[in-house]
N, CA, C and O atoms as CSV, one atom per row, in Angstrom:
chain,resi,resn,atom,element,x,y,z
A,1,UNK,N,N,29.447,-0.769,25.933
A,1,UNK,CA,C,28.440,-0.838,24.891
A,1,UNK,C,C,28.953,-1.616,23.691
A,1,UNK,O,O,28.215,-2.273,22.957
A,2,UNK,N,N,30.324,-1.494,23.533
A,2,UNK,CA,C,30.168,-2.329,22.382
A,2,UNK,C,C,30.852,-3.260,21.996
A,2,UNK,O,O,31.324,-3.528,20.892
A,3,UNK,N,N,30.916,-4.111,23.670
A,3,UNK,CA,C,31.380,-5.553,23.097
A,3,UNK,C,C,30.104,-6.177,23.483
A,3,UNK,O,O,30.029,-7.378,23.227
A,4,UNK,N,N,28.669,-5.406,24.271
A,4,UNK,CA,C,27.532,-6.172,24.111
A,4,UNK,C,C,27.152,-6.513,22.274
A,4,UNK,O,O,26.865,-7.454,21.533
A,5,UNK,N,N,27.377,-5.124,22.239
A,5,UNK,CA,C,27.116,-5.090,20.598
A,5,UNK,C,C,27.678,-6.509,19.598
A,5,UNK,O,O,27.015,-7.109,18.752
A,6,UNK,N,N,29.066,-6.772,20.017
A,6,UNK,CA,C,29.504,-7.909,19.169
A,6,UNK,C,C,29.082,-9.297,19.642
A,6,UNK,O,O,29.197,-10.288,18.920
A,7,UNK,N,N,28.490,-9.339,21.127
A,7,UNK,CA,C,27.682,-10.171,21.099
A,7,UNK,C,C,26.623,-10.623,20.381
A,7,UNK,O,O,26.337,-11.633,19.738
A,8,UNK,N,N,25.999,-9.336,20.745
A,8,UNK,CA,C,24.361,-9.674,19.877
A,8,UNK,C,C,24.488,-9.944,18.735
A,8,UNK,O,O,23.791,-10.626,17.984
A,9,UNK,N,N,25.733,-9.204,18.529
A,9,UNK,CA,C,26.110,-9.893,16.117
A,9,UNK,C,C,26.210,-11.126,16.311
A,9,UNK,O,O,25.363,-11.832,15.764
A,10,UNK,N,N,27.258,-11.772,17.139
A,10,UNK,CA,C,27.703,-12.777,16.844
A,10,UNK,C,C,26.680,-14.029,17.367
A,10,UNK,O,O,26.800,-15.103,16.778
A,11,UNK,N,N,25.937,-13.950,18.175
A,11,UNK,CA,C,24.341,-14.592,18.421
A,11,UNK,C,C,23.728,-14.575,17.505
A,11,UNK,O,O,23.394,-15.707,17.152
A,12,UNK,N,N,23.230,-13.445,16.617
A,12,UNK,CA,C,22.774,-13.117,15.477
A,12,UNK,C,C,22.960,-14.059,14.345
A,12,UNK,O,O,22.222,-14.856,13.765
A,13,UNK,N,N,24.210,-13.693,14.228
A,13,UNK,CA,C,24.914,-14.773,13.073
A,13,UNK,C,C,24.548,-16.316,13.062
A,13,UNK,O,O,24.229,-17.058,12.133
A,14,UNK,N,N,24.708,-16.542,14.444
A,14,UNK,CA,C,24.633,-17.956,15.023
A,14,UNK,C,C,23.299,-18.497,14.862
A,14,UNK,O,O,23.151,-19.578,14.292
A,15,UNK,N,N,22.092,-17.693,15.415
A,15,UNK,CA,C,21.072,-17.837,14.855
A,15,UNK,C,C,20.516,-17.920,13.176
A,15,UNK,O,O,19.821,-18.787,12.645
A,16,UNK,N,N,20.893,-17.128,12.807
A,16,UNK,CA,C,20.756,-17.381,11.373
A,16,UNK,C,C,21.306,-18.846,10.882
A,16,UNK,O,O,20.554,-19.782,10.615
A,17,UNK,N,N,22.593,-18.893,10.812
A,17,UNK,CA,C,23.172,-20.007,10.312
A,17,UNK,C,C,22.193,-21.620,10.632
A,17,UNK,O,O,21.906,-22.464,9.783
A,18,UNK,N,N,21.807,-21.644,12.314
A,18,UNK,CA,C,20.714,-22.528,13.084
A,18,UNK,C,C,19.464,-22.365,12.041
A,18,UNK,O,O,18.935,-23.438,11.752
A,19,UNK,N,N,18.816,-21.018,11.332
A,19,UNK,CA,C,17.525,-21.518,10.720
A,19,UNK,C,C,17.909,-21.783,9.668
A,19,UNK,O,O,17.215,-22.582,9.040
A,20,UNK,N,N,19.304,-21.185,8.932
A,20,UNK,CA,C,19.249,-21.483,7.582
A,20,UNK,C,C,19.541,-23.364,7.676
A,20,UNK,O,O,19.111,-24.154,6.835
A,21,UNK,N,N,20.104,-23.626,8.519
A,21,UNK,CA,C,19.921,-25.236,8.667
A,21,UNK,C,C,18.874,-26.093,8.312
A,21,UNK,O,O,18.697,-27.037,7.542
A,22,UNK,N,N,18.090,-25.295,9.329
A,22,UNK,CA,C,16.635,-25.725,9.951
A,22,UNK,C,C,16.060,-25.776,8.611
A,22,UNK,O,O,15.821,-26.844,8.047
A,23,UNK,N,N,15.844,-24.664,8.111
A,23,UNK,CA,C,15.076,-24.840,6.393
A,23,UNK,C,C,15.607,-25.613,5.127
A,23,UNK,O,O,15.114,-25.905,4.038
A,24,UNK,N,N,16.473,-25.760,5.563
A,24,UNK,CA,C,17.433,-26.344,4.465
A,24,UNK,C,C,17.247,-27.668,4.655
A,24,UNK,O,O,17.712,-28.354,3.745
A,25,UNK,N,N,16.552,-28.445,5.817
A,25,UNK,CA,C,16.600,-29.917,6.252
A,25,UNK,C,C,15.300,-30.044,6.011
A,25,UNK,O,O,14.981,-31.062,5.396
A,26,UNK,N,N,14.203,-29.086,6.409
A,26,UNK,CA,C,12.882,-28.989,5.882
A,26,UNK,C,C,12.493,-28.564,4.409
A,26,UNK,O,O,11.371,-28.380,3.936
A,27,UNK,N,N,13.278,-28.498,4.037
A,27,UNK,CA,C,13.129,-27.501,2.843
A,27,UNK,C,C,12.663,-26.495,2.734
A,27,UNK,O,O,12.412,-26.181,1.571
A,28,UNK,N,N,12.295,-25.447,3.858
A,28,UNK,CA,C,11.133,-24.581,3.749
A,28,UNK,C,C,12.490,-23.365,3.181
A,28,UNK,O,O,13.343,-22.797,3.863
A,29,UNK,N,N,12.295,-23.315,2.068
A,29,UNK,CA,C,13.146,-21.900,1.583
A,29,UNK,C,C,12.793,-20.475,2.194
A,29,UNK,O,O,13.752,-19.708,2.118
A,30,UNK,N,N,11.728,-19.962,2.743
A,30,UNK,CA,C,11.429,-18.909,3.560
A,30,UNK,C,C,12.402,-18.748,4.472
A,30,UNK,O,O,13.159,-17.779,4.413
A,31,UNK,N,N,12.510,-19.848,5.591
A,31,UNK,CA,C,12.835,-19.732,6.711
A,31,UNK,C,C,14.805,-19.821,6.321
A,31,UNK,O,O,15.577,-19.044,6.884
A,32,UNK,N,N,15.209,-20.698,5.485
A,32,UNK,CA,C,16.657,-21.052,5.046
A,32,UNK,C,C,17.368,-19.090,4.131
A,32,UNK,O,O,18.484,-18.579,4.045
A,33,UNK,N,N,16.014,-18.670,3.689
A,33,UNK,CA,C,16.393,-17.255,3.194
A,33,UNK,C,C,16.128,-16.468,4.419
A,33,UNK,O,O,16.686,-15.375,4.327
A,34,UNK,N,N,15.638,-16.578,5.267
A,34,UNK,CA,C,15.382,-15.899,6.747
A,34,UNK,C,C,17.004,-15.913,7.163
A,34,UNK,O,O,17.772,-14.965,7.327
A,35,UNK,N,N,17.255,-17.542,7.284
A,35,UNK,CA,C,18.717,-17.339,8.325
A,35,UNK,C,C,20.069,-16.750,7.420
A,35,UNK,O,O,21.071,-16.361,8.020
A,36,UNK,N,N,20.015,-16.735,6.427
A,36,UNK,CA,C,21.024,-15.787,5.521
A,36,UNK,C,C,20.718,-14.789,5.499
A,36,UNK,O,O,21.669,-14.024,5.654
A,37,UNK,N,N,19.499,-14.169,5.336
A,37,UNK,CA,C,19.300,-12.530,5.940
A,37,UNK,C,C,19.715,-12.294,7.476
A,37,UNK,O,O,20.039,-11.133,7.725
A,38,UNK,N,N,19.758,-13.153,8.486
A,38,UNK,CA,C,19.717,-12.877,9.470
A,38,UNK,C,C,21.908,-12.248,9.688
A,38,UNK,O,O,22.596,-11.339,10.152
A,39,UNK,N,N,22.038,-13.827,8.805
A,39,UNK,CA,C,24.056,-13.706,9.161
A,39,UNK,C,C,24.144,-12.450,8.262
A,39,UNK,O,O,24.921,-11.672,8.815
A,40,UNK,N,N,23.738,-11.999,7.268
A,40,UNK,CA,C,23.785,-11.162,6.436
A,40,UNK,C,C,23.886,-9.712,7.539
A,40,UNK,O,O,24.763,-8.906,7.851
A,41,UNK,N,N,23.171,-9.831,7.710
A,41,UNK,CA,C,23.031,-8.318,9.206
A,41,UNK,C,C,23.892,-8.358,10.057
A,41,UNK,O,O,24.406,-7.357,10.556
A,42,UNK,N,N,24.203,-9.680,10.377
A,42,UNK,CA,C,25.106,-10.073,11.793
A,42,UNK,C,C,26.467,-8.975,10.880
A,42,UNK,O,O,26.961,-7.963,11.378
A,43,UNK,N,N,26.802,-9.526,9.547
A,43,UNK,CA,C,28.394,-9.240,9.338
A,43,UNK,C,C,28.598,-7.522,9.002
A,43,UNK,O,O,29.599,-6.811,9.092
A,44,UNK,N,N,27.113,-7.197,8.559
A,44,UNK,CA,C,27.028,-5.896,8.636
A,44,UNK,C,C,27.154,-5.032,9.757
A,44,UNK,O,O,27.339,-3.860,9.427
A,45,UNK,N,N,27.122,-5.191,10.671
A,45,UNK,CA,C,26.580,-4.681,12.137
A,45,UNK,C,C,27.902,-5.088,12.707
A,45,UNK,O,O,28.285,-4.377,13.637
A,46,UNK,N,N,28.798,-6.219,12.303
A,46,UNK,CA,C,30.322,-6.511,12.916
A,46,UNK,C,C,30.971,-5.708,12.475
A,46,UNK,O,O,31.526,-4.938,13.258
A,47,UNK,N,N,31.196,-5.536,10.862
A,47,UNK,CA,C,31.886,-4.452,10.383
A,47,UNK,C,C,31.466,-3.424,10.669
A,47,UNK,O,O,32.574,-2.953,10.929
A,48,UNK,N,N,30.484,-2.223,10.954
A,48,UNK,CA,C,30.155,-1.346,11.727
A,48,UNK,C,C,30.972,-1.052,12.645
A,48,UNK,O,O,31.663,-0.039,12.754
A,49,UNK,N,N,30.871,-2.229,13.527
A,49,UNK,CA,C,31.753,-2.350,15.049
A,49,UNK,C,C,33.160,-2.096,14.818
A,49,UNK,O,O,33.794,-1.278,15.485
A,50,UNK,N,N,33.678,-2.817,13.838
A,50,UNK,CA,C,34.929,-2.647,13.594
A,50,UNK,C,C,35.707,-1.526,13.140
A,50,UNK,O,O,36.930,-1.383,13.171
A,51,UNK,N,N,34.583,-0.555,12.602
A,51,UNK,CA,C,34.625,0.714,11.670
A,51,UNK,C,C,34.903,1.424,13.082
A,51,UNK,O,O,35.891,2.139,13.254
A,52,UNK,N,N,34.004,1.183,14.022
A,52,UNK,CA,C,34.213,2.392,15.034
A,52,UNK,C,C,35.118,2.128,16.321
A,52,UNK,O,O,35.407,2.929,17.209
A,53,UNK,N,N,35.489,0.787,16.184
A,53,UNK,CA,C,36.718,0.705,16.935
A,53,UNK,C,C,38.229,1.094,16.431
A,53,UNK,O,O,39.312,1.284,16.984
A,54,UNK,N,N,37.720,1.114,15.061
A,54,UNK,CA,C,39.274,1.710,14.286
A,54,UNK,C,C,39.491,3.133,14.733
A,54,UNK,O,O,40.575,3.670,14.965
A,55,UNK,N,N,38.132,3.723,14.827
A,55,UNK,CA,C,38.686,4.840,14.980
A,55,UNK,C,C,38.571,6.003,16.028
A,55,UNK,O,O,38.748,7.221,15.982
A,56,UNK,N,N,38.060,4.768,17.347
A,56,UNK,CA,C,37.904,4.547,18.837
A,56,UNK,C,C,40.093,5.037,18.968
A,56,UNK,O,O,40.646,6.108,19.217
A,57,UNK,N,N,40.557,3.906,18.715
A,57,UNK,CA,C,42.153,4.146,18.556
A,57,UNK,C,C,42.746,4.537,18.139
A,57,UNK,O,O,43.927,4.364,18.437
């Protein structure tokens, strides 16, 4: 379970970073504040992971 988990963050992340691009070349600030909310969650949800592998060991 939870190296799917650091997948889906790290997809997550990846995605974000891809729209905050995307808006940032369009200018559409919605979508460029979309993909920084998106990495924003990704690093939250990594550190999570990391919280409970610390103390997995």
């Amino acid at each position: 379970m939870g190296l799917m988990d650091k997948v889906r963050n790290v997809a997550q992340g990846a995605a974000g970073k891809v729209k905050e691009a995307t808006g940032r070349a369009t200018g559409n600030d919605d979508l460029k504040n979309e993909g920084k909310a998106d990495q924003g969650k990704s690093s939250l949800k990594q550190a999570g992971e990391n919280i409970k592998d610390a103390f997995r060991d």
